[in-house]
N, C-alpha and C positions, 0 to 999 in steps of 0.2 A: 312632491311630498317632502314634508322640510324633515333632515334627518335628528334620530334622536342619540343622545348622547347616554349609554350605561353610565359614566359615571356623572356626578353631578358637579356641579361647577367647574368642567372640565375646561375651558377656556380660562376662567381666573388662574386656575391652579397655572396651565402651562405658561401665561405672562409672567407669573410671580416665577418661577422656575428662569424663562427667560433673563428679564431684570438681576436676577440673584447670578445666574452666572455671567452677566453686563457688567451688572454694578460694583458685586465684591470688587476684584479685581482693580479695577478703576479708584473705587476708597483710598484700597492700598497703596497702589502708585501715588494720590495726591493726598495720602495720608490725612482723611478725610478722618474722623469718626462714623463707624459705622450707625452705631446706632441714628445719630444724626443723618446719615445718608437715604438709612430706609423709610424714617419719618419724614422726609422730606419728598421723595417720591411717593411716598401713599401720599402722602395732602395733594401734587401734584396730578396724581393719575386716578384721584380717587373720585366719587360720585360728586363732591361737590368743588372737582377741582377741573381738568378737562374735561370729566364724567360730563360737563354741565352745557358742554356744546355738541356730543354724541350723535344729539338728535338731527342736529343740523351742518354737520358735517361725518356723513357713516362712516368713515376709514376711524375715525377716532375710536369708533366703539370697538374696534379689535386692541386699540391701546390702552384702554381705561378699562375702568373696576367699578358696575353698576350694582352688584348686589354683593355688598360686605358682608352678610350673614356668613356664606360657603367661609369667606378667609376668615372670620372671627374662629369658626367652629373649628380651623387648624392652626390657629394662632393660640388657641388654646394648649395644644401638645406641645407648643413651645414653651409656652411656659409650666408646663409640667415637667419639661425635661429639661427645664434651666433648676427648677428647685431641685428635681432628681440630680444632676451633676455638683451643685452647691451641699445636698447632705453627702457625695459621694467623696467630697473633698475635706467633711468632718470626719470626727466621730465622736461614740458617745460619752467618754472619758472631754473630751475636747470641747463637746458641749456644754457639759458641766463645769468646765471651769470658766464658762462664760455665761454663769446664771446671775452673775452681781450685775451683768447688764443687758440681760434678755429681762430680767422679773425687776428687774432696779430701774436703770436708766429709761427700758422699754416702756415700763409702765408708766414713769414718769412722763416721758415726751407724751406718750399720748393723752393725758391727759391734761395736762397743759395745754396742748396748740388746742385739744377739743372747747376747751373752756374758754380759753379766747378767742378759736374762730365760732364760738358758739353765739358767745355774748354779743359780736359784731353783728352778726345774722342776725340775733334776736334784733340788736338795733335799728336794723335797714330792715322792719319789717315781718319776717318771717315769724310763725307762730312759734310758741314754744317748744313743741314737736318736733317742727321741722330747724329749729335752728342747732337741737339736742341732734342729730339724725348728723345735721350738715356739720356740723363743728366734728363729730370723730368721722365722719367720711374724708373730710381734707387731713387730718391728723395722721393720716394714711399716706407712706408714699412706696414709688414704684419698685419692687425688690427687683423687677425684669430690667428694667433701664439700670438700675444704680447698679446691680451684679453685672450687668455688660460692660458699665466705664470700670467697676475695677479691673475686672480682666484684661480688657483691652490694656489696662494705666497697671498692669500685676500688684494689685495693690491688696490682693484678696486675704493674706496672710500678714500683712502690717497690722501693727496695733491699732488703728485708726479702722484699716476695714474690718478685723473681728468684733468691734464695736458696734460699728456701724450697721454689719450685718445683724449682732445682737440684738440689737433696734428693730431690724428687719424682720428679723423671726417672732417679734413681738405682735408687731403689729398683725404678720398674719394672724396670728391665734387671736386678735381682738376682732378680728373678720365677724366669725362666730356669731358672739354677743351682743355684736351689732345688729346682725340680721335677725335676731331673738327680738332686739327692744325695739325693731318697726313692728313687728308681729305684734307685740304687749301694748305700743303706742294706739295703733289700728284698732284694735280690739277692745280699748277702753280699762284693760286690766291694770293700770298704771299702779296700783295701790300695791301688788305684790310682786314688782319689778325687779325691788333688791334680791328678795327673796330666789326667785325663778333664775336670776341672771350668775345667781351664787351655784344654784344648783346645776345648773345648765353648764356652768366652765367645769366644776367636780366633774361632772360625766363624760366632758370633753378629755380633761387630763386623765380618765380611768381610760378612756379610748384609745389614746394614745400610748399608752402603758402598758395595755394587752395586746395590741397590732403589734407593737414593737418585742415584746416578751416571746408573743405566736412566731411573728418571723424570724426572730433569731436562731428559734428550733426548726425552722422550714428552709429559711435560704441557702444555707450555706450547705446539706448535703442534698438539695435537689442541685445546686449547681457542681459539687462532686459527681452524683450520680452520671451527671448529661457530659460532663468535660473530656470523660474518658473515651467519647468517642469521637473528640478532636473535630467537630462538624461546626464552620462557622455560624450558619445559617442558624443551628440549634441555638447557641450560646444568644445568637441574636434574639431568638423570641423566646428565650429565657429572660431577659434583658428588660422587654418589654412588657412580659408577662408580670414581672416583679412590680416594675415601675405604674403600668396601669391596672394590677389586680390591687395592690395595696393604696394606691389612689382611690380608688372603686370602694375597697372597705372602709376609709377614712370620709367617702361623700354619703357612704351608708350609717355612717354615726353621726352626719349633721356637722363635721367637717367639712375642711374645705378638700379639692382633690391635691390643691398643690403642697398641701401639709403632708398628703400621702406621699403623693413624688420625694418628696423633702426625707420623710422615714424610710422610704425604699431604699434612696441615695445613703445613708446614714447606717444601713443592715447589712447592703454589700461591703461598704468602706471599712468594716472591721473582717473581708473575707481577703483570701489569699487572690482573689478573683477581680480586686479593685482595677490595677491598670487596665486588663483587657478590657472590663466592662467601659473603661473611659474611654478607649479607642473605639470600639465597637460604636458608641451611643452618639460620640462629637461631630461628625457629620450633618447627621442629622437634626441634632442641635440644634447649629448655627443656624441650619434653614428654616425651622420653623420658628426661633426668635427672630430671624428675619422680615418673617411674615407675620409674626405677632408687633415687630413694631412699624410695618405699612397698616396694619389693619388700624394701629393706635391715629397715623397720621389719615386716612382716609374719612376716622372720624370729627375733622377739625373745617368746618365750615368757613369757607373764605367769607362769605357773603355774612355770618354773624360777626366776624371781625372786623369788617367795613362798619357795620351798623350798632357795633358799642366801641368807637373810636376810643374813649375815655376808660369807659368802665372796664371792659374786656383786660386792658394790660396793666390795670391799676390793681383789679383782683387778684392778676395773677403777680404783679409784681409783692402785693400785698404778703399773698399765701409764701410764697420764698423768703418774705421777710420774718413774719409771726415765727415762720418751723426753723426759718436759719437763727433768729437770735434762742429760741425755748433750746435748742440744739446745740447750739453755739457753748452755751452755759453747763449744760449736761456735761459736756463733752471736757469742758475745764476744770469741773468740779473730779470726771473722771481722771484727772490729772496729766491731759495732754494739753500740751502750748495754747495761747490765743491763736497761735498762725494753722495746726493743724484743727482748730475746736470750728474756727471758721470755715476751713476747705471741709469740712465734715456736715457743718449745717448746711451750706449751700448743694453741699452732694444730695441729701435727703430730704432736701424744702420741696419737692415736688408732689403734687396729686402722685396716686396711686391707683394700676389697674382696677383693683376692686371698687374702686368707685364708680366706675361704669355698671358693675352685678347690681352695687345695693342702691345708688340713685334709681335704676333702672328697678328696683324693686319697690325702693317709694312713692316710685311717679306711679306703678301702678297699685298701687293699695292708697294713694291719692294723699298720702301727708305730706307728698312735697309737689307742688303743680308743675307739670310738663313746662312751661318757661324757664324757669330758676333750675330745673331739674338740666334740659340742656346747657343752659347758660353755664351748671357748675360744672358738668362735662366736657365743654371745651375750655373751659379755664382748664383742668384735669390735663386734656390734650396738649397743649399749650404748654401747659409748666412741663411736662415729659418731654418737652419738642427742645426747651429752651436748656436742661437740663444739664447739656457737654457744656455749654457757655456759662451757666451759674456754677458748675465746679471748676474751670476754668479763672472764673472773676474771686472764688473763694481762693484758691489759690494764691492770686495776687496778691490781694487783700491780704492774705496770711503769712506773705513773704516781706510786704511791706512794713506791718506791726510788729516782724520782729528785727526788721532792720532800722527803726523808731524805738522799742523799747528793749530789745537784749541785746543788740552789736555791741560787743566788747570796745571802748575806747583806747588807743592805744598812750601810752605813758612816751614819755620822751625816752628814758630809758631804754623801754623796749624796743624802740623804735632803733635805737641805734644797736641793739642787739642783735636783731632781726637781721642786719644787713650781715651777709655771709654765710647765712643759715640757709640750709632745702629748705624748700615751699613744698609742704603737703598739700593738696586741695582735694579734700575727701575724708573721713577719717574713722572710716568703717572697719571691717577685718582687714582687710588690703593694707591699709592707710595705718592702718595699727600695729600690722605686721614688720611692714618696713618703719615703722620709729622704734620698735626695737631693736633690728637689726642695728640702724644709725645708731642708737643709744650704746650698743654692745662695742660699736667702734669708733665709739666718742664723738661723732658726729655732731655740729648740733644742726635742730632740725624746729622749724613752725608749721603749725597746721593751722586748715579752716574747713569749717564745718558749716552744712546749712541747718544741722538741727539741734536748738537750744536746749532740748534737755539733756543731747548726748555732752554738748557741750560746757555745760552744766557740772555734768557728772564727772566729767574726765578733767576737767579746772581743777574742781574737789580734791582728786585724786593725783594733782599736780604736773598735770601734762601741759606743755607749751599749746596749747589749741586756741583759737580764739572764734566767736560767730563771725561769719562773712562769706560772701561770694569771690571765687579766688577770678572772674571773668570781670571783676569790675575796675575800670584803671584806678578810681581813686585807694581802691584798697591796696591794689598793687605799689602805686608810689608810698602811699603810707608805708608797707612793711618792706618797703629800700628792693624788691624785687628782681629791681637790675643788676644788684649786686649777689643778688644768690645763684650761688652755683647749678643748680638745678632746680627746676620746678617737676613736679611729680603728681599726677592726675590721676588719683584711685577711686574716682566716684561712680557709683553705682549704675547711675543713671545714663545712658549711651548720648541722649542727646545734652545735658549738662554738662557732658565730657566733651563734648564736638563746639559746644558755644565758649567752653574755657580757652580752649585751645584758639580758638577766631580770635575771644580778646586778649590773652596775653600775646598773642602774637602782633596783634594790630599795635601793642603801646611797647612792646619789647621784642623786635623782631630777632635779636642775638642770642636771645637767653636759650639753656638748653630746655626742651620739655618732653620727658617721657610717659609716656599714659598708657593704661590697661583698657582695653576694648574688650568690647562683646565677643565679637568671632572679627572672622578677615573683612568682611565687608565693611564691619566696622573702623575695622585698621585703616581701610585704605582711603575711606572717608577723613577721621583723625590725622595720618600720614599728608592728605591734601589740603586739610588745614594747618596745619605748618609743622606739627607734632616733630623732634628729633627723631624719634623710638616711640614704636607703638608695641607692642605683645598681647598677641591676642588670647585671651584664655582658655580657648579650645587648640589651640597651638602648645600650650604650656601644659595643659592635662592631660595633654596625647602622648606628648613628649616624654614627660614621665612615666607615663602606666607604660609605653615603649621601653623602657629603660628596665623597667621590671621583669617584666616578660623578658627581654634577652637575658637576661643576668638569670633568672628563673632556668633557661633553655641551655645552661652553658657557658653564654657570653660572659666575657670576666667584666668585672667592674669598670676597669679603666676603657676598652675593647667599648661597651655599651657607652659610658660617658663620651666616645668619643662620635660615636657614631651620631646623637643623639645633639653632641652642641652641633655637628656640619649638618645635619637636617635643620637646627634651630636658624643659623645664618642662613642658608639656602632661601626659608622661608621668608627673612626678614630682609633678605637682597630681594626676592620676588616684590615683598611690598615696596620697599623703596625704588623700583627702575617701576611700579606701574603709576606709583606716586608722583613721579617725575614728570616736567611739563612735555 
């Protein structure tokens, strides 16, 4: 008697479980992008990747994924609870001061790329219906992939990603309207389109108004009420009760569910209850974005990308072009650099989840035919899979335009001024901290910066700073390098600080160079690429808030100072003897 399983898709679920506790891990170590990792495994293990010899080799079929339904229907909670975490990291004061480019730039890009990936469809073919349908389907990209590279890349809080996100929250709410005007298209009602599609967002925006007015009088003293009796478990299906009753009433007004998610996340974020709930929820998170982006990659047909050698990568190299240059522009007009307007377009040129709901909804109301309808689906796939590598090549791209049109040229003058002076390379709070102390003690001192509008501002405002990479030799010999006393490494970024350090070191092995690191591991990385002095900043925060505390307890000032520099050396002899070869 073959046995039956209570739950259902109990074998997919336990592989995916499997893989996620294989594969994390693994990313980490070859510092892989994850999102890249799981998309790359779904296409792998998926129905038409090994799935595709199961039948003819059975061991396979315990390692593959024959029926994606089960993983879609939980790859959905993942992205429910990636929008839940993304409004938990707003709020609604914070929203609002990002309506010049949710309702501005938002609306703009979408209707832009709609109109010219519309006209293009129209050209190759497609009816007028279906090229109106496919033009704001692609205008759509993935909030689930682009919120995973920021996190991953912390970039969630830059001016670039609030932007960008803005974009993001747009497009979902253009979900909606969409799904309205296949309905109108189908129907024959096209005459009173504007009409309906006017009234239909009014009632959306009223929906949204009242969910959010309703829960603000609801959340926050049922999670009062429940907290008092300190029970994890409780605070958890509080948690979830929020996130999927108010999803639930945002799909019950013809929203979408992750707009719910997104309000839920947005109504705890203004309670005193924000951290725990982010500890509580992050777990589980990860795993089911995990599994929503194998479900992404399981959808991507090997055997159709054999079989449109040309067209398949031309589409989709297409679709990254149209959304990265319409985006590109937005983004400068919103007055960030070419170098960041770029790494911004190419972050967001990609298909978008929803294109899979509403293609999937016009192949069956029949205005867009089952061909063209998969065919835009794995381009969709495809651009989400390619996604780490186009923000990557944006990137470059953005580094290189502005080392072509803003690097500062340097004057002979300066040049010969330069020699004797600290080398700053960074010139963030750190980096700005210590030019005033140098300033206070007549030092003089250069800095370099990777970003042209700080560097911009601060020229204005008459600071020694110039654009440049402080890791490149020619920069180095330009500003006499070997003759400065110190070079000084305050830049943000842990792996920017680790490649400085290689090449000053590679074209000045004498010079001194001191640099701020993340925590110790980072030190001791820094420390083995040649660094003189590293300080790690959890070293220097500890040390301090140490220093208060005794002095708080008694200890006298000088008593704490003292104690406090022999822990400081202790720590910084431990990195230099494990630095040592």
């Amino acid at each position: 008697m073959q046995e039956q399983h209570a739950l259902p898709y109990l074998r997919e679920t336990l592989l995916f479980l499997a893989l996620a506790g294989i594969l994390i891990p693994l990313l980490q170590r070859w510092r892989v992008n994850q999102v890249l990792g799981f998309l790359a495994v779904g296409a792998l293990l998926g129905p038409f990747g090994l799935g595709l010899w199961a039948h003819a080799v059975p061991w396979l079929g315990y390692l593959t994924v024959s029926r994606v339904e089960g993983v879609e229907a939980l790859a959905e909670l993942g992205v429910l609870f990636l929008m839940f975490m993304i409004g938990l990291e707003l709020s609604a004061e914070r929203l609002w001061a990002l309506r010049r480019w949710v309702f501005g730039a938002g609306t703009a890009q979408v209707c832009l790329s709609a109109v010219i990936i519309g006209c293009l469809a129209y050209f190759f073919g497609n009816s007028l219906e279906a090229a109106l349908v496919l033009g704001f389907v692609l205008s759509l990209s993935s909030t689930a992939v682009v919120m995973q590279l920021m996190a991953e890349q912390r970039s969630m809080n830059s001016p670039l990603g609030q932007a960008g996100f803005s974009i993001l929250m747009m497009q979902d709410l253009a979900v909606v309207p969409l799904l309205i005007l296949i309905g109108v298209l189908t129907s024959g009602q096209s005459e009173g389109l504007a009409a309906l599609v006017t009234v239909t967002v009014a009632k959306s925006i009223g929906a949204i108004v009242l969910i959010y007015l309703i829960g603000r009088r609801v959340i926050r003293p049922l999670f009062r009420s429940f907290a008092r009796q300190r029970q994890p478990d409780v605070f958890m299906a509080l948690t979830l009760l929020s996130t999927l009753g108010i999803a639930s009433l945002t799909a019950s007004a013809g929203l979408s569910m992750a707009l719910g998610a997104f309000l839920a996340g947005l109504l705890l974020a203004e309670t005193e209850f924000k951290h725990e709930v982010e500890i509580t929820i992050e777990p589980f998170r990860g795993l089911l974005m995990g599994l929503f982006f194998m479900s992404v990659g399981m959808a991507i047909d090997v055997r159709e990308v054999i079989a449109s050698p040309l067209w398949l990568p031309l589409s989709v190299i297409g679709l990254f072009t149209i959304k990265a240059c319409v985006l590109a522009v937005l983004f400068r007009i919103g007055g960030f650099s070419w170098a960041r307007a770029f790494e911004g377009g190419l972050l967001l040129g990609q298909g978008g989840e929803f294109a899979f709901i509403v293609v999937g909804y016009a192949m069956t109301t029949h205005l867009v035919a089952p061909p063209i309808g998969q065919f835009i689906m794995l381009v969709v796939s495809l651009s989400m899979f390619l996604t780490p590598l186009a923000a990557r090549v944006g990137r470059a791209i953005g580094e290189r335009w502005e080392q072509r049109h803003h690097e500062q040229a340097f004057g002979e003058a300066v040049l010969e001024a330069a020699g004797g002076r600290v080398i700053i390379a960074g010139f963030g709070r750190v980096g700005q901290m210590l030019a005033q102390l140098l300033s206070a003690q007549k030092i003089p001192y250069i800095a370099f910066e990777n970003d042209a509008r700080l560097v911009a501002r601060l020229r204005a405002a008459g600071f020694p700073i110039y654009f440049g990479d402080a890791a490149r030799a020619e920069l180095l010999r330009k500003a006499h390098a070997d003759l400065a006393p110190a070079i000084v490494l305050t830049m943000d970024h842990p792996a920017s600080a680790l490649n400085a350090v290689r090449g000053i070191r590679r074209e000045l092995p004498h010079v001194q160079i001191f640099a701020r690191s993340r925590d110790e591991k980072h030190a001791r990385a820094l420390k083995q690429a040649g660094a003189t002095v590293v300080i790690p900043e959890t070293l220097e925060s500890s040390l301090q808030l140490s220093s208060f505390v005794l002095q708080t307890l008694g200890v006298s000032e000088g008593a704490a100072a003292h104690l406090v520099q022999r822990e400081r050396e202790r720590h910084i002899a431990e990195l230099e003897g494990e630095a040592a070869p």
